[in-house]
C-alpha angles and dihedrals in degrees: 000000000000095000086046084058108054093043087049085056081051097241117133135248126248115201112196123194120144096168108118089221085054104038101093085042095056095037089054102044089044093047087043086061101035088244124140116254134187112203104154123067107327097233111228097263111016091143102024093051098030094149088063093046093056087046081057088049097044088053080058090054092046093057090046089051091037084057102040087049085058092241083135080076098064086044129096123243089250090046097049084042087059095044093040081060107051087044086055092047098041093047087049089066109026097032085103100045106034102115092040097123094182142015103295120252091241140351132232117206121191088205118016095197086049095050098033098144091054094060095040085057090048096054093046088056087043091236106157113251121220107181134152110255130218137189088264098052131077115242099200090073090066123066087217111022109197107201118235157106106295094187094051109101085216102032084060096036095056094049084044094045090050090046098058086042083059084051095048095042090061091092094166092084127048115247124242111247099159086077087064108064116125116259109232113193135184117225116237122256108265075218125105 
């Protein structure tokens, strides 16, 4: 219900898994129902200084312009490579939230002791937290705990799963594809 009612406010979703067991899980559920999803390291701040995260993903947006205007061309090998780099690293963070224009109306965590900075941002923005819940973990951080193993592969992937159908099922408001659009990356010349 509580899924249905902030898509039904039309605010997005963020999913939220950085376990490496977790990761392919998180990414797919959140893709399948056009949602934002961070599955790589969770940056200090992501939700709190949110203006400084979209200039970071503006500057990927610059090198990817800056490529496709052909001004590589006019650029050195040493001066691509490093520019090469900071795209890769930016896209491997912000690949999942890239199109994500404000704070998201709730947040989903895989592991709430693992992310707990995610949720603790969360709370201080008062985003409602939705996060599966294990023995080792303290309910009273997350607005709807969802008991569960946290560490199982399919114990994640079937509350995740029913999350996203929650998600898909809200067909009042249109679904953000556009979030769901493969990455392609280039892989950075071995050259420098």
């Amino acid at each position: 219900d509580a899924v249905r009612r902030v898509r039904q406010q039309g605010r997005p979703v963020l999913f939220v898994g950085t376990k490496k067991t977790l990761k392919d899980c998180i990414k797919e559920e959140a893709t399948r129902c056009g949602m934002f999803y961070v599955t790589e390291r969770w940056l200090g701040g992501m939700l709190t200084n949110f203006p400084t995260v979209r200039k970071s993903i503006k500057r990927l947006e610059e090198i990817e312009k800056m490529e496709t205007d052909g001004v590589f061309k006019e650029l050195n090998k040493k001066e691509i490579l490093t520019l090469n780099k900071e795209r890769a690293k930016l896209e491997g963070i912000f690949s999942g939230i890239r199109h994500m224009k404000t704070l998201p109306g709730a947040l989903f965590v895989s592991d709430t002791e693992h992310e707990h900075i995610a949720v603790h941002e969360a709370n201080r923005l008062h985003i409602p937290v939705i996060g599966i819940v294990d023995s080792n973990s303290n309910p009273d951080q997350t607005t709807y705990p969802i008991p569960g193993n946290d560490d199982a592969l399919k114990s994640v992937s079937l509350i995740t799963r029913a999350i996203s159908d929650a998600i898909l099922n809200t067909t009042d408001i249109p679904v953000q594809i556009e979030t769901a659009t493969p990455v392609v990356t280039t892989p950075a010349t071995e050259e420098a």
